[in-house]
C-alpha positions as CSV (number, residue, x, y, z in Angstrom):
1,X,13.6,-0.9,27.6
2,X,14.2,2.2,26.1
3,X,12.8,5.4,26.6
4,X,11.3,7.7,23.8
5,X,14.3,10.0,24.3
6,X,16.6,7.3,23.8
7,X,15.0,5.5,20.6
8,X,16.9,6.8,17.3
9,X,14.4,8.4,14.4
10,X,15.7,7.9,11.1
11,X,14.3,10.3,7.9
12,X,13.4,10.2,4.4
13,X,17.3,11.2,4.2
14,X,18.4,8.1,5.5
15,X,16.1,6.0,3.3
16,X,18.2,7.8,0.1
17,X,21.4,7.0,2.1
18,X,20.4,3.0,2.0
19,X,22.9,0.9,-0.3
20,X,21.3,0.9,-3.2
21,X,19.5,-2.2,-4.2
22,X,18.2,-2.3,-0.4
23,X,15.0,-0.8,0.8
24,X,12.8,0.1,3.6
25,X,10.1,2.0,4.9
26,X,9.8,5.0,7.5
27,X,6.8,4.8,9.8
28,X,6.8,7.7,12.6
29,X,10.6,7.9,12.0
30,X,11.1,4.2,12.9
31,X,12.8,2.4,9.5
32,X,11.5,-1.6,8.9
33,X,13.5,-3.2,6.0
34,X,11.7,-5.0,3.7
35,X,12.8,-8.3,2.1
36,X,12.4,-9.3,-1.7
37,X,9.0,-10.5,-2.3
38,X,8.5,-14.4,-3.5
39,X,7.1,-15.1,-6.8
40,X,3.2,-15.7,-5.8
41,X,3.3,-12.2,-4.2
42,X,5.0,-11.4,-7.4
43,X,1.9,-13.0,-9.7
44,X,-0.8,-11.5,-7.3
45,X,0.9,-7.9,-7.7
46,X,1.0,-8.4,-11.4
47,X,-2.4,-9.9,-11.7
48,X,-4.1,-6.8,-9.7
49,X,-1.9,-4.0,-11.0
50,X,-3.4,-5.1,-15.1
51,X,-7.3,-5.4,-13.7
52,X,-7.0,-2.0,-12.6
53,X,-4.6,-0.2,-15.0
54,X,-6.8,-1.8,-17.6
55,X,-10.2,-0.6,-15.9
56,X,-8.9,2.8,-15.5
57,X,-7.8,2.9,-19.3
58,X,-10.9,1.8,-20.5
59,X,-13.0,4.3,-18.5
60,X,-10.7,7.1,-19.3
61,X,-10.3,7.8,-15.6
62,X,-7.8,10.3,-14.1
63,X,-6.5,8.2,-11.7
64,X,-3.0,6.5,-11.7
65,X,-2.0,3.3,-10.3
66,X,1.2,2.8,-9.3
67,X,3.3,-0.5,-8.3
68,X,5.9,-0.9,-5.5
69,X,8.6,0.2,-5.5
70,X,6.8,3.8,-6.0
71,X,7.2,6.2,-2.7
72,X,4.3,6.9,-0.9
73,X,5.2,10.4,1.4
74,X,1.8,10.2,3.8
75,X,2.7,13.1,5.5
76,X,3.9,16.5,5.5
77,X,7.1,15.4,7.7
78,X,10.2,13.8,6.4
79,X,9.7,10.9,8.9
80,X,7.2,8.6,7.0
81,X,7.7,7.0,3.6
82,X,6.0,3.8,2.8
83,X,6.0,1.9,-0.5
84,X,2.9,0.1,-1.3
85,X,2.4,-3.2,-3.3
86,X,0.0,-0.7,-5.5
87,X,-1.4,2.9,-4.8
88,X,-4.0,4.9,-7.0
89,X,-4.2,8.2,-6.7
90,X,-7.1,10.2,-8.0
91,X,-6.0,13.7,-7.7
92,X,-3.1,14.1,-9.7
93,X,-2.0,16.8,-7.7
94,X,0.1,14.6,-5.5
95,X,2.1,13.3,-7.6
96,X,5.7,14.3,-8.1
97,X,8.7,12.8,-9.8
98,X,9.7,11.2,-6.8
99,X,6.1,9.7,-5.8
100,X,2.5,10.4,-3.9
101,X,2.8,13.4,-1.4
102,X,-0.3,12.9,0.4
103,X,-2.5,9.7,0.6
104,X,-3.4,7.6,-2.1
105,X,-7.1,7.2,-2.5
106,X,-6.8,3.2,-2.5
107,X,-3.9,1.2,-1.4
108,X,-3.3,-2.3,-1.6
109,X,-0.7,-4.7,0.2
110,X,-0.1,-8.1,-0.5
111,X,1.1,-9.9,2.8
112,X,4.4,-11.4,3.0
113,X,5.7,-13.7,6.0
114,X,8.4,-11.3,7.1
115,X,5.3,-8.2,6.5
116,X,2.0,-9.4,8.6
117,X,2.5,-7.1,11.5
118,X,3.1,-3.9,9.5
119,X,0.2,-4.7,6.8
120,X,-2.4,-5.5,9.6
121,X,-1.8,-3.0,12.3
122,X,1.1,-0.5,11.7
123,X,-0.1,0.2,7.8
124,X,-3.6,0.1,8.7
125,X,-3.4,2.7,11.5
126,X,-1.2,4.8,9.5
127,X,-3.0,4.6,6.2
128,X,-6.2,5.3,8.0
129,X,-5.1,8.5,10.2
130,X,-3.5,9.9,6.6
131,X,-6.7,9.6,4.9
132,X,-6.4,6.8,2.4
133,X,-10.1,6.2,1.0
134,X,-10.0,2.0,0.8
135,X,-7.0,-0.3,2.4
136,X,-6.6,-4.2,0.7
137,X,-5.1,-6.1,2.7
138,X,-3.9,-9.4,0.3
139,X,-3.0,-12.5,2.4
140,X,-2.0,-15.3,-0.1
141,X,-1.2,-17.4,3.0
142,X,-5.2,-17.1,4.1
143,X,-6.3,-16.9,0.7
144,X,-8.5,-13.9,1.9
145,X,-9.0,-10.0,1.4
146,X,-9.6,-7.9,3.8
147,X,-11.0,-4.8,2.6
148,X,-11.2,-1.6,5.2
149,X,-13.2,1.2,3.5
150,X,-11.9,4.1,6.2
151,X,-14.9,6.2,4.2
152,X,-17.7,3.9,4.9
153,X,-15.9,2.7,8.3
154,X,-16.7,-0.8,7.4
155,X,-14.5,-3.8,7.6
156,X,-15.1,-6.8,5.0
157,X,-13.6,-10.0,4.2
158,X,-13.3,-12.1,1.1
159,X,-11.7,-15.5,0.3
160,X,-9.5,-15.8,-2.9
161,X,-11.3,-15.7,-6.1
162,X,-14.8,-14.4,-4.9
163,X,-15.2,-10.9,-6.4
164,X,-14.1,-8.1,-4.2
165,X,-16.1,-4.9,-5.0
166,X,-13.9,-1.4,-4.8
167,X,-15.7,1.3,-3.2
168,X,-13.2,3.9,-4.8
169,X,-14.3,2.9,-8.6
170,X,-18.1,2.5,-9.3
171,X,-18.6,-1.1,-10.5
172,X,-15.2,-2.3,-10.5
173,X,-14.5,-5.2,-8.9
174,X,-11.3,-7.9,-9.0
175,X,-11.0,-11.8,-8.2
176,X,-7.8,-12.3,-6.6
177,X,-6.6,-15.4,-8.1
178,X,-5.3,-18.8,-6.2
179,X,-1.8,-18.8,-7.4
């Protein structure tokens, strides 16, 4: 096993220096790839991104929501950059030509096979310490939601087209469809 000294830390350097066409994601300086997403993931992404886009249009908010592959920079350190399935950010402040510096107020990951273990623990963890507001995570394989709101410290979940209220926007709520 090795030892902390001997483990190799990568930074937001070596996620430019990737072939292109290949991505990844940097947690604590430790890089996961991250495989092409299958066409339900694809249809739930799309699905989700339109509800809110279209709710923040109509309401004139000043938020943005943005859709993976959009960098995500949750801290101040060159050793984390994670792209979520979709981010909205409220304070427009943190954005930047090359992504969110800071945490998104709401982010939203849609579970892959090759991804459970990083959505349900390392994301969650790292997501909560950086001071997202609300975490979605999407499991087409459960047909569930699970919805952490880190501001209320409350944990709920919700099957597949039942209506999942947002605690970021006031009466907004989405139906994650059974694809």
């Amino acid at each position: 096993m090795n030892t902390a000294e001997e483990l190799e830390f990568y930074t937001v350097d070596d996620i430019y220096a990737l072939p292109e066409g290949q991505r990844a994601e940097l947690i604590d300086g430790q890089m996961y790839g991250m495989a092409s997403p299958g066409r339900t993931h694809q249809q739930i992404l799309g699905a989700m991104y339109r509800k809110i886009a279209d709710y923040i249009d109509a309401h004139h908010g000043k938020c943005e929501v943005n859709m993976a592959p959009f960098a995500v920079f949750l801290t101040k350190d060159n050793r984390n950059y994670l792209e979520p399935d979709i981010s909205v950010v409220c304070d427009r402040s943190k954005l930047t030509e090359k992504g969110c510096i800071g945490a998104p107020d709401w982010v939203i990951e849609i579970v892959s096979p090759s991804s459970r273990t990083m959505d349900y623990y390392r994301k969650l963890m790292k997501y909560e310490r950086a001071g997202v507001r609300e975490y979605w995570v999407v499991d087409p394989e459960r047909s569930r939601v699970m919805v952490y709101n880190f501001e209320q410290i409350a944990v709920e979940e919700y099957a597949f087209e039942e209506e999942v209220m947002c605690g970021v926007f006031e009466n907004f709520s989405i139906i994650v469809p059974k694809v």
